[in-house]
N, C-alpha and C positions, 0 to 999 in steps of 0.2 A: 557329200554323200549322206542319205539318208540312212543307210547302216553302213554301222563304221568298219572296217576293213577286219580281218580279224587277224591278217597279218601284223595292220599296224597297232591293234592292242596286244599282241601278243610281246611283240615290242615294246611298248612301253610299261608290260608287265614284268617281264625282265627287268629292265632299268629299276622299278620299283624294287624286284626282288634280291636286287642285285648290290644294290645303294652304287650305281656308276653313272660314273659321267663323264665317261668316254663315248658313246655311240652316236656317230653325227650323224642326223638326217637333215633332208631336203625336201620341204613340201611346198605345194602351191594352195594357198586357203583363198578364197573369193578373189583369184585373179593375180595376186600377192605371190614370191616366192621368198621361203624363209626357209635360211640354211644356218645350222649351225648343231650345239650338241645339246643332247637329252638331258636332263638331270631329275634324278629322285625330286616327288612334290615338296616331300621335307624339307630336304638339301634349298631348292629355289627357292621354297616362302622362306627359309631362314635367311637367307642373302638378299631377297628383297627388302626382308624389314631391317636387315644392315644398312642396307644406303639408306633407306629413309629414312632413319634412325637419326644418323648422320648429317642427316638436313634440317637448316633451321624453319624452314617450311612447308616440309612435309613429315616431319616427326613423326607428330601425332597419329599419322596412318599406318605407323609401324604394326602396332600394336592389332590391325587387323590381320596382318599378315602370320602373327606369331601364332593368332589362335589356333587351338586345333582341327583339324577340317574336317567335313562331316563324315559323317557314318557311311562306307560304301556298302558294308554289310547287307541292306537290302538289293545289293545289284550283284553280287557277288563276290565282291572287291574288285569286281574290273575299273581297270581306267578308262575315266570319261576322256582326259584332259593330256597334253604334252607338255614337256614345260623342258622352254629351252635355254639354255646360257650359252654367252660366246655365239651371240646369234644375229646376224642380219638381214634384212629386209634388202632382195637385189632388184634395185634398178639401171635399166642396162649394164655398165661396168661397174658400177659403184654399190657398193654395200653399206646400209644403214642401220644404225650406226657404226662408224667406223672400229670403232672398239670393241660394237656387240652389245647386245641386250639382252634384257630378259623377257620370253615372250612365252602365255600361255594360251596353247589353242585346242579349240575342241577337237577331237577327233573325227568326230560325225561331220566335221567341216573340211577337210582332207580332201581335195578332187584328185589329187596325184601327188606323188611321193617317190623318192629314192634314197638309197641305204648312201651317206657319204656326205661333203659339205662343198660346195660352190664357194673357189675363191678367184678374185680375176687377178691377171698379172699385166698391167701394161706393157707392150714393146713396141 
């Protein structure tokens, strides 16, 4: 999308406002479907640089994650960005990773979306 939905910032303006991480969405970014839940930027860059942190090979990149992030003040404090944990990537029945990830997507990248999270059940 070249403007970003104003549904879906309004969404993720809550989330910010809210500090939750319960609201699971479901979008498709360039062809890609990614389901899973929202999380405050704070909340996700802090949990990113826990696992890194954690690793003996990617430590060192914690520390980008902690920084503070920039000034929205010029845009008005809207979010640009979604950031989701407990999140996978579905191809056909399978979800990637199986445990979930952490994924952050622009907005303005967004071609479609629904409120909720895609899970499959084999029978």
């Amino acid at each position: 999308m070249s403007n970003p939905d104003d549904l879906l910032v309004a969404i993720a303006a809550a989330v910010e406002a809210e500090r939750s991480n319960q609201m699971s969405l479901t979008v498709v970014v360039g062809g890609a479907v990614l389901t899973g839940r929202l999380a405050p930027e704070v909340v996700w860059r802090e949990r990113v640089a826990e696992v890194l942190r954690d690793s003996d090979r990617l430590g060192p990149f914690a520390d980008v994650f902690r920084r503070p992030r920039g000034d929205r003040s010029d845009r008005g404090g809207t979010p640009t960005h979604l950031h989701f944990h407990l999140a996978r990537i579905l191809q056909g029945s399978l979800g990637i990773p199986e445990t979930g990830g952490m994924y952050r997507v622009a907005i303005e990248d967004v071609g479609a979306w629904t409120v909720g999270d895609f899970s499959y059940v084999d029978r």
